[in-house]
C-alpha positions as CSV (number, residue, x, y, z in Angstrom):
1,X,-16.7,8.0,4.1
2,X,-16.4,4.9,1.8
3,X,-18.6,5.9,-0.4
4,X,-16.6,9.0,-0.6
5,X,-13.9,6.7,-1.4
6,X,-15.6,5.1,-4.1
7,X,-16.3,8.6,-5.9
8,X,-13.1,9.6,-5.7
9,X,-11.5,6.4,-7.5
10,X,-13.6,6.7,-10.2
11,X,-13.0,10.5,-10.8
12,X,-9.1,9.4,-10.5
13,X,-9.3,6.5,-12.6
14,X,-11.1,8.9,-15.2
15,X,-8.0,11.2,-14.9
16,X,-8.7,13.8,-12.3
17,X,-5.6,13.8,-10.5
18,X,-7.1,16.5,-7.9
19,X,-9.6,13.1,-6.6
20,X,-6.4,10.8,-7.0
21,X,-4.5,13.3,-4.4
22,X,-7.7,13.5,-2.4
23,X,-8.5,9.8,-2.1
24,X,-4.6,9.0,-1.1
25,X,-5.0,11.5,1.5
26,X,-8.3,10.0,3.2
27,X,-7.2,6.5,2.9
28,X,-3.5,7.2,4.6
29,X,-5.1,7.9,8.0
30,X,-7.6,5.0,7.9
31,X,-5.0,2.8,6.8
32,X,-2.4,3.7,9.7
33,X,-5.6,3.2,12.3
34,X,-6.3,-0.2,10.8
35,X,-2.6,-1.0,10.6
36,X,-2.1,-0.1,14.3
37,X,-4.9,-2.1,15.4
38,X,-4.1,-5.0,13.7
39,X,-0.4,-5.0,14.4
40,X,-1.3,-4.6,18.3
41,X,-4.1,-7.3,18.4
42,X,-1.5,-9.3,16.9
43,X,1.5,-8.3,19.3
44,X,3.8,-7.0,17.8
45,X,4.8,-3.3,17.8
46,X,2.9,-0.6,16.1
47,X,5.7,1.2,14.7
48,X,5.7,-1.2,11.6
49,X,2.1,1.0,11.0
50,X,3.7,2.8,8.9
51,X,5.6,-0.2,6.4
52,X,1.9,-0.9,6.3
53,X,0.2,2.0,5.2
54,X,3.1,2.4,2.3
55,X,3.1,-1.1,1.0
56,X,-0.6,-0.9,0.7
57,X,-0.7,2.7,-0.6
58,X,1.9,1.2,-3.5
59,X,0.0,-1.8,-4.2
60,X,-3.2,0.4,-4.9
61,X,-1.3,2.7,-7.0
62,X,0.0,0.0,-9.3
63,X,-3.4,-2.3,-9.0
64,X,-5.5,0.4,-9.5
65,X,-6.2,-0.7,-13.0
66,X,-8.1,-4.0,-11.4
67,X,-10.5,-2.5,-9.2
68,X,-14.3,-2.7,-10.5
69,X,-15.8,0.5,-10.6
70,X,-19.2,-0.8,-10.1
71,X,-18.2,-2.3,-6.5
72,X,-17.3,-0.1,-3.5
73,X,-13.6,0.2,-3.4
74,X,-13.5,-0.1,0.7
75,X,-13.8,-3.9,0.9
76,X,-11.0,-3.9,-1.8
77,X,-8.6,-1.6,-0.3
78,X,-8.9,-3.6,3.3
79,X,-8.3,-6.8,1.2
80,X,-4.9,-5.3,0.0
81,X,-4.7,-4.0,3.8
82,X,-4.5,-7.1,5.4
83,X,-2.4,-9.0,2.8
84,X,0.0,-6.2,3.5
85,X,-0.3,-6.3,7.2
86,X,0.5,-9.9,6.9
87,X,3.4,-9.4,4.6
88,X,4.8,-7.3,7.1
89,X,4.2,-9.4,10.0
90,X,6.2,-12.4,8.6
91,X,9.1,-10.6,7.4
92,X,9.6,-9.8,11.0
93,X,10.3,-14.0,11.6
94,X,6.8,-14.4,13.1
95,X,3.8,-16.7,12.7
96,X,1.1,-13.5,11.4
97,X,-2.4,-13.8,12.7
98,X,-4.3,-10.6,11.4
99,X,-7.7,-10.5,13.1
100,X,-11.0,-10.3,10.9
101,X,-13.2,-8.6,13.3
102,X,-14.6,-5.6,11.4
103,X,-13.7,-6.9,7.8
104,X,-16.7,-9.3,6.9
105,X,-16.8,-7.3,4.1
106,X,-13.6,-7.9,2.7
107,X,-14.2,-11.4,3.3
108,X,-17.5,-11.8,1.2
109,X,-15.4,-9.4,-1.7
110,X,-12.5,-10.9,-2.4
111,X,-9.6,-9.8,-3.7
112,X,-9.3,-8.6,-7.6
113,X,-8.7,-11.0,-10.2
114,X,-5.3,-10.1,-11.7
115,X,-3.8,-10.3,-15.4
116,X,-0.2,-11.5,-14.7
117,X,1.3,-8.3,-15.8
118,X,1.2,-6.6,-12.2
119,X,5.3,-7.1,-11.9
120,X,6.2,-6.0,-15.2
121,X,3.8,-2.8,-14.6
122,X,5.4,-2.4,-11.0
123,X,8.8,-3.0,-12.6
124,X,7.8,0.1,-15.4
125,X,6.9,2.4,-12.8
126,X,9.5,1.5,-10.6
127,X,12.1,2.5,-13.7
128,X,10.5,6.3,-13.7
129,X,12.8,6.5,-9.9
130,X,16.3,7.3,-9.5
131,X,18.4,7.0,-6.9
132,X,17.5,5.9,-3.1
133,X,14.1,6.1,-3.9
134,X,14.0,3.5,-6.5
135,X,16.2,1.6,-4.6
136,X,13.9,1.9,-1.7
137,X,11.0,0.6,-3.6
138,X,12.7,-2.3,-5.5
139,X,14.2,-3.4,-2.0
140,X,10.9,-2.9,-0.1
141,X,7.8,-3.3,-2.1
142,X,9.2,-5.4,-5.0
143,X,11.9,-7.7,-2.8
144,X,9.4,-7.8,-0.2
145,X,12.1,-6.2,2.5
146,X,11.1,-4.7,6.0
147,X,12.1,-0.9,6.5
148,X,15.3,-2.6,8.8
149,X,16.1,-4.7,6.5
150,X,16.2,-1.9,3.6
151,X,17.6,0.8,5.9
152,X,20.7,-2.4,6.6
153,X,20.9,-2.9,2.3
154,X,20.9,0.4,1.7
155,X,23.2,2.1,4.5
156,X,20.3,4.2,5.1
157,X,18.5,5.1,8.6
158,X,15.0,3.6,9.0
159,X,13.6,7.1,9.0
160,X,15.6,7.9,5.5
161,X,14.1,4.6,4.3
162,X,10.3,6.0,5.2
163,X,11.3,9.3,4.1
164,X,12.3,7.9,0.6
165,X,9.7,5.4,0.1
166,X,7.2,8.2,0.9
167,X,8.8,10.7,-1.5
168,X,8.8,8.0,-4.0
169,X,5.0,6.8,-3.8
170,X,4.6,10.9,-4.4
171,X,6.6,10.9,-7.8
172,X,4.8,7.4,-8.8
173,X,1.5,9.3,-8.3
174,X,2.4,12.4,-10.0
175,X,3.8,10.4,-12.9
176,X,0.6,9.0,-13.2
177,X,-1.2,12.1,-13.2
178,X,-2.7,11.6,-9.8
């Protein structure tokens, strides 16, 4: 499966947005698995899964560009994974422990060097949403807010928040020609 994952980044990042759609769809399920598991071993409730999967769905989309073709992208996207879990885990006001057991991969990868410009791009795409949506995504993935705590901002229910957020990665990946 991760090798799977591997070809179809490298078809995406060579523009064939059919792979981009494909890969996003076969990461999405792994991700919520991972997310739930962690979240659990951790104690706190599962339903954040979802913040999880988005945040880290987003963050490959705009750090796509830093990913070494020449390595497997699995240890990379579990990297950004549990930095989101984490993320997630102390905007709820709690200590976050996210459990390694499974990931020694990850650990002996690292995480992607990055360039600095990672907030201006974010802050480019970001400007290609309107509405709730971009306000969703600033408030979330670039203010670093929970789904509560945008659905509060925003006068939006938490479900409208996903619902947004979701509909927004779409229009970020189709901008992008994935």
């Amino acid at each position: 499966m991760t090798e799977t994952w591997t070809m179809l980044m490298r078809s995406a990042l060579a523009g064939d947005g059919a792979a981009y759609r494909e890969l996003l769809g076969a990461l999405a399920p792994a991700l919520r698995a991972f997310a739930r598991r962690v979240l659990t071993a951790s104690g706190r409730d599962a339903g954040d899964a979802e913040d999880v999967v988005q945040e880290t769905l987003l963050a490959l989309h705009l750090k796509r560009h830093t990913w070494d073709p020449s390595t497997p992208l699995a240890p990379w996207v579990w990297a950004i994974a549990r930095h989101k879990a984490v993320d997630v885990m102390r905007r709820s006001g709690r200590r976050a422990e996210v459990p390694l057991d499974g990931l020694e991969d990850v650990l002996t990868q690292g995480e992607p060097e990055t360039d600095g410009l990672e907030a201006r791009d974010a802050r480019r795409m970001v400007a290609l949403l309107s509405g709730r949506e971009r306000a969703v995504v600033e408030a979330m993935c670039l203010s670093g807010a929970s789904v509560k705590e945008a659905g509060a901002k925003l006068a939006m229910s938490e479900g409208a928040v996903r619902v947004a957020l979701h509909r927004a990665l779409k229009r970020l990946a189709a901008a992008h020609g994935g």
